[in-house]
PATOR-949740 format. One record per residue (C-alpha): residue number from 1; residue in one letter; x, y, z. Coordinates in pm, 1 decimal, always signed. Layout:
PATOR-949740
> NUM | a | X | Y | Z
...
end
This chain:
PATOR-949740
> 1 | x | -15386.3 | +25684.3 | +11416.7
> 2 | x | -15123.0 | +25889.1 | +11592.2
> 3 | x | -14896.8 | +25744.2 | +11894.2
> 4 | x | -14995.8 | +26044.4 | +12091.7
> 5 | x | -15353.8 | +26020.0 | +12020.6
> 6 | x | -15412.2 | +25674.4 | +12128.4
> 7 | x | -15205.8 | +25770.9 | +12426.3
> 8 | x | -15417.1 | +26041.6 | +12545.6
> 9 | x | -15748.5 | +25848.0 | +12455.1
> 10 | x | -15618.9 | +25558.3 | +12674.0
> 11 | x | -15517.3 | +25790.9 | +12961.9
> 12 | x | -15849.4 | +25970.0 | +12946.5
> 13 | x | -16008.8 | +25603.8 | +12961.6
> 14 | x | -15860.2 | +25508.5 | +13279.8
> 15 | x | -15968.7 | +25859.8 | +13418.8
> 16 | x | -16275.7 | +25812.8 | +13371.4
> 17 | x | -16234.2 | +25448.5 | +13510.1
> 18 | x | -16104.9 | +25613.4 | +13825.4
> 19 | x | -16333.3 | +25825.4 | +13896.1
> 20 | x | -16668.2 | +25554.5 | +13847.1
> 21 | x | -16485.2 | +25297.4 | +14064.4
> 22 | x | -16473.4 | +25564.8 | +14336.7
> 23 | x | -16800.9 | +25644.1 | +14316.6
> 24 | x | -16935.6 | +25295.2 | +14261.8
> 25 | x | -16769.9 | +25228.5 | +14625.8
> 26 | x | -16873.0 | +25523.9 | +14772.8
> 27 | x | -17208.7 | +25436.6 | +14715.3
> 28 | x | -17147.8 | +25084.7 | +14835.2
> 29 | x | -16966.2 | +25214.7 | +15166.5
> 30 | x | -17283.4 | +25394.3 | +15171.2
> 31 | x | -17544.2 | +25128.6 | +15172.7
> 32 | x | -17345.6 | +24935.2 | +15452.9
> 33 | x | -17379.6 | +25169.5 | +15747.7
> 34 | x | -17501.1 | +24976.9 | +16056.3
> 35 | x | -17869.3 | +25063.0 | +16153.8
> 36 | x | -17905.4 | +25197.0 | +16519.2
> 37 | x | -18230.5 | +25007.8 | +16686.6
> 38 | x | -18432.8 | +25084.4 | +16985.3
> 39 | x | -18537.3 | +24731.2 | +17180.0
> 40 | x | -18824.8 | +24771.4 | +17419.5
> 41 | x | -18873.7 | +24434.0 | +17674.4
> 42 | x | -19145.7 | +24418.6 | +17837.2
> 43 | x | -19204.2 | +24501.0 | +18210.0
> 44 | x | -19070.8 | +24232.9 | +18413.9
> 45 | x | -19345.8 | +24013.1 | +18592.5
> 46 | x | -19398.5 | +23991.8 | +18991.3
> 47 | x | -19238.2 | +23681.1 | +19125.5
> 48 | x | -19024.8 | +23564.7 | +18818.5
> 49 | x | -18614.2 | +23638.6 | +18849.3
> 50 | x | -18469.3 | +23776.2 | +18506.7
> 51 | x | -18330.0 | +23582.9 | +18261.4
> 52 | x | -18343.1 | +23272.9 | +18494.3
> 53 | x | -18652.3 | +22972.8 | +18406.8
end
């Protein structure tokens, strides 16, 4: 095969390398977003101090 060939099949490989590794993190970075979450307590009873037993 020609020098120039297997040079530009090579550099064409490691494009296309690139460019899955980017998205393949992208879609990790993705995935790894922290989750917002609403807590309800409950009503505090009459007679009892908070967070003190």
């Amino acid at each position: 095969m020609d020098t120039h060939l297997m040079i530009g099949i090579a550099v064409m490989m490691g494009l296309i390398g690139i460019a899955a590794s980017r998205d393949l993190l992208r879609m990790r970075r993705t995935q790894l977003q922290p989750v917002t979450l609403r807590v309800q307590r409950p009503a505090d009873r009459v007679g009892h101090s908070r967070g003190l037993r």
